[in-house]
N, C-alpha and C positions, 0 to 999 in steps of 0.2 A: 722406760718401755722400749723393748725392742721392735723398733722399726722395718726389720727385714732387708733386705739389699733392695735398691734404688730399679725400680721397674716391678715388684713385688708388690699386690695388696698385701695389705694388713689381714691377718685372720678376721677383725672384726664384719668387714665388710662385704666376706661373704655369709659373715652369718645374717647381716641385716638383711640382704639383697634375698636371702632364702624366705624373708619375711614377708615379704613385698607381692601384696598378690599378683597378677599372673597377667592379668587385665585391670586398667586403673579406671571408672566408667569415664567419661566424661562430660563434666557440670555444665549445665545451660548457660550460655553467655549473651548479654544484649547489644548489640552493637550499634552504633548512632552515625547517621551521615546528614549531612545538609541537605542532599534531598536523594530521594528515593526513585528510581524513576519503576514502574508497576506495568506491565506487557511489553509485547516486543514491538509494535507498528514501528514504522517510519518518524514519524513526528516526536514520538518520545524518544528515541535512539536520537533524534535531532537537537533536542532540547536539551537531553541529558550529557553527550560531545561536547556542544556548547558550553552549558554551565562547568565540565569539568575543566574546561580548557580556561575559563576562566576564574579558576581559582578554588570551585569549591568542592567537597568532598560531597562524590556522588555513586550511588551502590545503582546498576541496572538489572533490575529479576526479570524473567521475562515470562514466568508463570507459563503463556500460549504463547509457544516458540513460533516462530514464523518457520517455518521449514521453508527450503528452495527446491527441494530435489527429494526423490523418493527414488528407492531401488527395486527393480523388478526383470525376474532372470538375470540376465546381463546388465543392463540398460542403466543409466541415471536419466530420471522423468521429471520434469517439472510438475507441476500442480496445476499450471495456466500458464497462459501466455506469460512471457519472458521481455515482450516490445515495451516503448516507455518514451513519451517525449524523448527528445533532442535534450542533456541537461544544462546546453549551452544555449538553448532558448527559454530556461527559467533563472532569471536574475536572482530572485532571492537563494535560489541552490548554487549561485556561483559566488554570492555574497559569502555564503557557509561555509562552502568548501574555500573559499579564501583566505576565512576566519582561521578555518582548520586545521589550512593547509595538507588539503586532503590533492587538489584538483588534480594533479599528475595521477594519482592512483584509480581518482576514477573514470580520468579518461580511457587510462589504461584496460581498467574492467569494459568499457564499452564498445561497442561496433554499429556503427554508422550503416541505416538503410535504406536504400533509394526506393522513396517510393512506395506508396499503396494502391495495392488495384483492388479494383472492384469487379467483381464476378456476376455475370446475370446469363441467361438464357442467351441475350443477344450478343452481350460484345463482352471482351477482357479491356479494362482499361488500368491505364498507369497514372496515378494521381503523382504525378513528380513535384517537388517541392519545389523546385523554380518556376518563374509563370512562363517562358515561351515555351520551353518545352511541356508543360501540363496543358496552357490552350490547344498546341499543336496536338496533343492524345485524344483530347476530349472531340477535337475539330474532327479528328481522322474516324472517331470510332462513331459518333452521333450526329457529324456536320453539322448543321446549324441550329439543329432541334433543341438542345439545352443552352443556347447561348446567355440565358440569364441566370443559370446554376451557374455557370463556370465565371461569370465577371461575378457574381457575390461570393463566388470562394475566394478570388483575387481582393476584392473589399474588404472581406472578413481576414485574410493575411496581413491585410495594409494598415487595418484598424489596430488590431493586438501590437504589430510592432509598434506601433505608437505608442499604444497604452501600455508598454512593458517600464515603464520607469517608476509608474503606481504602482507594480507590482515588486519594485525591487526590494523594499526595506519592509519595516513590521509596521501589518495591516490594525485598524484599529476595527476589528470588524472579528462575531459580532461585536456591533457597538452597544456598552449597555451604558445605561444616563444618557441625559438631554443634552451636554456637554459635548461625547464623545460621539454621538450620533451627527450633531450637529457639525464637530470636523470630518468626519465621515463622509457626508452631503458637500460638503465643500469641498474635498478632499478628491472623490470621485466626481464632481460635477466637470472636471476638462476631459475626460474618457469618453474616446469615441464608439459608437453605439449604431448598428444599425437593424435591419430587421430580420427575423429569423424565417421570415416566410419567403424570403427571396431565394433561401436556399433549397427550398423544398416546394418549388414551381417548374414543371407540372409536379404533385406529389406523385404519382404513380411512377415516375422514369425512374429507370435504375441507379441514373446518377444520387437520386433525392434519397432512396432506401438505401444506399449504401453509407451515405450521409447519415443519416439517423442513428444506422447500427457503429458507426464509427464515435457519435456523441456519447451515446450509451455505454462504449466502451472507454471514452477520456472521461468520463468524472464518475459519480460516487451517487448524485442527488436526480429524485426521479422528480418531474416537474409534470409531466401529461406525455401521453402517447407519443406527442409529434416533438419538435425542438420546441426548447421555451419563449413564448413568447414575450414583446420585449415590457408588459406591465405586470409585475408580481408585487403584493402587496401594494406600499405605498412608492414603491423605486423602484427603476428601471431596473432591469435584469441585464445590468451594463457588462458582466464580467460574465452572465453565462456559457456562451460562446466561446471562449476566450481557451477551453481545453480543446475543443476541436481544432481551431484552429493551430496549435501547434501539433498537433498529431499532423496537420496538412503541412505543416512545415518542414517535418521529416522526422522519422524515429529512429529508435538506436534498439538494441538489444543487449541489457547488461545482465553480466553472469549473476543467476541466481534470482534476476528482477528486484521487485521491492524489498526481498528479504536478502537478497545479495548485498543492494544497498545498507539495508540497516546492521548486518555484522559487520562491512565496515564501520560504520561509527559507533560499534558495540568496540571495535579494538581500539578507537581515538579514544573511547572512555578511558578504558585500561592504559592506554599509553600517556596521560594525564590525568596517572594518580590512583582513581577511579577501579571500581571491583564491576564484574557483570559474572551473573549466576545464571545457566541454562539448563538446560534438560530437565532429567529426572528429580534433581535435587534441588530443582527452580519453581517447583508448583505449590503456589498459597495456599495454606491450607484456611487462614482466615488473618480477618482484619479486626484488631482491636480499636472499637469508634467511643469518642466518649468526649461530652462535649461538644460534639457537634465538628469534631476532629479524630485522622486516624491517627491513633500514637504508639500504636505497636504493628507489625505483623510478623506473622510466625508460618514457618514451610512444615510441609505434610511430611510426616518421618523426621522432624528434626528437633529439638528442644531448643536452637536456638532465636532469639527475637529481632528485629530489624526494627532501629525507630530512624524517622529522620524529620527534620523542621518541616520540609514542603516534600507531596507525592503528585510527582506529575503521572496521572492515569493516561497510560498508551496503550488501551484496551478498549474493546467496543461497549456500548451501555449494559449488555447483557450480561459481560460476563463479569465487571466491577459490581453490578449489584448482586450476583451470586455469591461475592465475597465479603457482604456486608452483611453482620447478624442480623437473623429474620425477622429482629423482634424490630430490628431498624429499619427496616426498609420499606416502611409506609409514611415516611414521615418526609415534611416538606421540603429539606435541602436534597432527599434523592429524588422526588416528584418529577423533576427535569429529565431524569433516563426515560420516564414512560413516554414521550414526544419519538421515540425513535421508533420506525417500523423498518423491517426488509420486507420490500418490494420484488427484487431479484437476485439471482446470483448466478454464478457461471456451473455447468455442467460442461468436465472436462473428457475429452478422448483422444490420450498419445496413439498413434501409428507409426512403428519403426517400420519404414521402406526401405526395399533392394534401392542400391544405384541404377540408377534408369528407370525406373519408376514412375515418375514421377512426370507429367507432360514438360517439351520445351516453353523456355517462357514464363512458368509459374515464377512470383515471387515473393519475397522470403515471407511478408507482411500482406493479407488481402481480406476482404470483405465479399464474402457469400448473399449472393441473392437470386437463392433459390424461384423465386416467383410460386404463385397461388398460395395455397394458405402454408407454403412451411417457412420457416422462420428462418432467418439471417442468423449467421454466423460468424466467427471470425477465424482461420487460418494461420499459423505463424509454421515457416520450414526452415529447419534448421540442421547441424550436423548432431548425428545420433551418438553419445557418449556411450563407450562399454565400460565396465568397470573395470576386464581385465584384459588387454588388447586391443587393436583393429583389424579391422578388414581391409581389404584391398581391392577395390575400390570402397571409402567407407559407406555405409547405410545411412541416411536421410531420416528426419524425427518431423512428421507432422502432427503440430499438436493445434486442434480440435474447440472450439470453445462456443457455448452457447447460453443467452441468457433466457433463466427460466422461473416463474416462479417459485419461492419456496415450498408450498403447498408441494409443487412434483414429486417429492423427494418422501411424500407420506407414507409409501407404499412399501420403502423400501428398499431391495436391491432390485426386486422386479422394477419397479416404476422407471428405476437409476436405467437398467437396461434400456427402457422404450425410450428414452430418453436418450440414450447412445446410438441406439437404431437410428432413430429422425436425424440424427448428428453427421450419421456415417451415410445416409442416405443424400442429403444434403450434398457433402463431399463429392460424392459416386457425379451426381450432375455434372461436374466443373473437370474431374479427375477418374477419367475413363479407363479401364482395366487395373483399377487402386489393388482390387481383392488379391488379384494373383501374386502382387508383389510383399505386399503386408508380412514382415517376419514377427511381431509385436504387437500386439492391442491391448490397452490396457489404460484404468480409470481411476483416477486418485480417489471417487466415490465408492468405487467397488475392491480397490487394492487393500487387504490386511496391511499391509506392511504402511501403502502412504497415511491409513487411518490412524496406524499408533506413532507414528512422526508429524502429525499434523491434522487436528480436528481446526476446524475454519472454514467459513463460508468465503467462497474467492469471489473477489468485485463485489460484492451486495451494494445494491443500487438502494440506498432508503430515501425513507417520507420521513420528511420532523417538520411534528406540529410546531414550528417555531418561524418568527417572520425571518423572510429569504432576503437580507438585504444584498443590494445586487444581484441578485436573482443566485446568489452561491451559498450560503452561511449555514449553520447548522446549529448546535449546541454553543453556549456561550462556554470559555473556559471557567469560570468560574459561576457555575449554573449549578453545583453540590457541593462537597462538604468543606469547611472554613481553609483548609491547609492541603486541598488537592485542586492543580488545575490540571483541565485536560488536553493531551495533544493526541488527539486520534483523528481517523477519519470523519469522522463527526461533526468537528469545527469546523473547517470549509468542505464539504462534501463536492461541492459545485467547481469547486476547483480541481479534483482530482491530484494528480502526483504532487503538482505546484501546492495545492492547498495543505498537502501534510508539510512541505517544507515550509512554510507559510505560519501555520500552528506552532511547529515548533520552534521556530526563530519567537514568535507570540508568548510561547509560555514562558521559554529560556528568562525574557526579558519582564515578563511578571515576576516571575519568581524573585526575581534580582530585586526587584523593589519594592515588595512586603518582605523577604528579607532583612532589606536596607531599613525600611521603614519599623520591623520588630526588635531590632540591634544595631542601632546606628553605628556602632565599633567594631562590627564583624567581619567586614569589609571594607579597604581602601580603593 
């Protein structure tokens, strides 16, 4: 057969190739990992880092993307506040990133901030995280009138650094069996504890309201109106406390916030091994449960399937049960989701301000207290991002936060508006001639654009019927179905930022042993 000269096909194979249709479809594929991690929160981003770095092959879907930033006109806006504990005053996040050897990068994402004030009718004060200079504020701004606020803030500082060495490794909390409860109680019984009403004496002083609106915004778990008191259920409520306090410690402001954090450890996934799927071609379209285990799931638009041995759920209870066939979901391994309620959530409004704008003195982090009946707020200023240039001098980004019942939101975008009124009126108190400066207004509840990047209730403060051990606990991780534990906000609520790194250092290290325990060969 003549072969043609050397760089020539053969006649045959353009006849084949003419054969060959035009488009080839392509076949459904199933694909298997050791574990699965299911939303995007914090804790499962945590869990799933971990385990990847440790050896095992791990897929992250994030179904409900955490967005950071939403675009509007020019602007990049956040969704909420962006402030966040100090992460060099949560031991078990520096354990993590030790692990991960992330810590350089996320120092690097963060910026250090002196200080929260607190805003009232009467005075501006600077809650400084060192105590001479905080007594010296508080002396100057109220003299002696609150001197028993200010020594149980100094207490409640003194207390936490103490108890930060119980908080550094994996909590055994919730604790389920008599076993594990029982090292629990012994475990926490050297944690120092003292009372929550010291802090909020007189209740009416601005110092005590700004306190409250400041707890409200370091954790997750709604306990009663005032701060938690120190007997819930059968155990002290030793750790409830324990997020304000470092918020008085000092906060930082890292890009992106919590969802800034978790795409970093969405890229340690990837860079140990590990796949992570986002956006549009990341939405579950359902879970295959059978057995009383998921063993499939499969994305919206796509024919292919995801199985894996363990699914760590890093989603809130509502929206893992919308993923579970209806015919399932009355049945007693998901019973546990119906314990969650929201309570509240944040109602947000960015304001892009001129330079100068803005009174001397404001800073970056503050607590609003409006006084009579309108409700407290929280503040964060920042520098305003355009997407295409600056200014010179650049524009200012005050963004706006208030918690509000879920009910408000019934109405709509009208309801969303009055809700931004009270927000911006609020403001108007503390930051006199705001209107004239405002080149920007605008509301991630009311923005098209931040609605189709990001459906989510921000902060939602819940009730779960379940016992509050140390006054912070929430869902157990393995409280549903046989081969999902959960790392969301959920399992420590009361701990806030701490308690998702917390959870997911928790489940990393479940999983590792019903693993071990299902395949003793699978791991060295």
């Amino acid at each position: 057969m003549d072969r043609g000269r050397r760089g020539q096909r053969p006649a045959f194979a353009a006849d084949l190739r003419s054969r060959v249709p035009a488009r080839i479809q392509a076949l459904p594929s199933t694909q298997t990992f050791d574990v699965l991690v299911l939303g995007s929160q914090l804790a499962g981003a945590v869990a799933g880092a971990l385990l990847a770095r440790r050896g095992y092959r791990v897929i992250a879907i994030e179904h409900t993307p955490l967005a950071s930033v939403y675009m509007e006109d020019d602007f990049r806006l956040p969704f909420g506040p962006t402030v966040m504990p100090q992460l060099r005053h949560l031991p078990s996040a520096l354990a993590i990133f030790e692990e991960l050897g992330v810590g350089a990068e996320m120092a690097r994402a963060s910026r250090a901030i002196t200080g929260i004030q607190i805003l009232s009718e009467r005075a501006r004060l600077d809650l400084f995280p060192d105590e001479p200079r905080r007594q010296s504020e508080i002396r100057r701004e109220f003299g002696a009138d609150p001197s028993s606020i200010s020594k149980a803030i100094d207490a409640l500082i003194l207390r936490e650094e103490q108890n930060a060495p119980f908080f550094a490794g994996q909590l055994p909390m919730p604790a389920e069996g008599f076993l594990i409860r029982l090292r629990l109680r012994r475990a926490a019984h050297g944690l120092q504890i003292g009372e929550a009403a010291e802090l909020v004496n007189p209740p009416a002083h601005p110092l005590a309201l700004g306190l409250k609106e400041l707890w409200r915004l370091s954790n997750n778990l709604v306990e009663q109106e005032s701060l938690p008191e120190p007997n819930v259920v059968d155990q002290p409520a030793r750790a409830a406390l324990r997020p304000l306090a470092q918020w008085l410690r000092g906060l930082s402001r890292f890009s992106g916030g919590e969802a800034g954090l978790a795409a970093l450890l969405h890229k340690r996934i990837e860079s140990s091994g590990g796949a992570v799927l986002s956006g549009e071609g990341a939405i579950v379209e359902e879970l295959v449960v059978e057995h009383g285990r998921i063993t499939a799931l499969k994305l919206l638009d796509s024919q292919n399937h995801y199985r894996a041995h363990m699914v760590v759920a890093a989603l809130d209870s509502l929206a893992l049960r919308e993923l579970v066939p209806v015919n399932l979901r009355k049945r007693r391994q998901l019973q546990a989701l119906d314990a969650v309620r929201i309570r509240s959530q944040l109602v947000t409004l960015n304001l892009v301000v001129r330079a100068g704008g803005l009174p001397p003195g404001l800073g970056e982090a503050a607590v609003g207290v409006p006084g009579g009946r309108s409700r407290s707020f929280f503040l964060q200023v920042s520098p305003a991002e355009r997407i295409r240039g600056v200014t010179d001098p650049p524009e200012k980004l005050v963004t706006l936060a208030m918690q509000v019942p879920p009910q408000s939101f019934a109405g709509g975008a009208e309801s969303v508006r009055k809700l931004l009124q009270e927000l911006r009126a609020g403001a108007e108190c503390f930051l006199p001639f705001l209107a004239r400066h405002v080149v920007l207004e605008s509301s991630p509840q009311l923005s098209a654009r931040a609605a189709a990047a990001n459906e989510r209730r921000l902060h939602p403060r819940l009730e779960i019927a379940r016992p509050r051990q140390l006054g912070v606990s929430g869902l157990s991780p393995r409280s549903v179905l046989k081969n999902v534990v959960l790392a969301n906000q959920e399992v420590l609520p009361g701990l806030g930022l701490e308690g998702q790194f917390l959870a997911g250092l928790s489940a990393a290290s479940l999983i590792q042993k019903l693993m071990k325990k299902s395949d003793p060969l699978a791991r060295r």
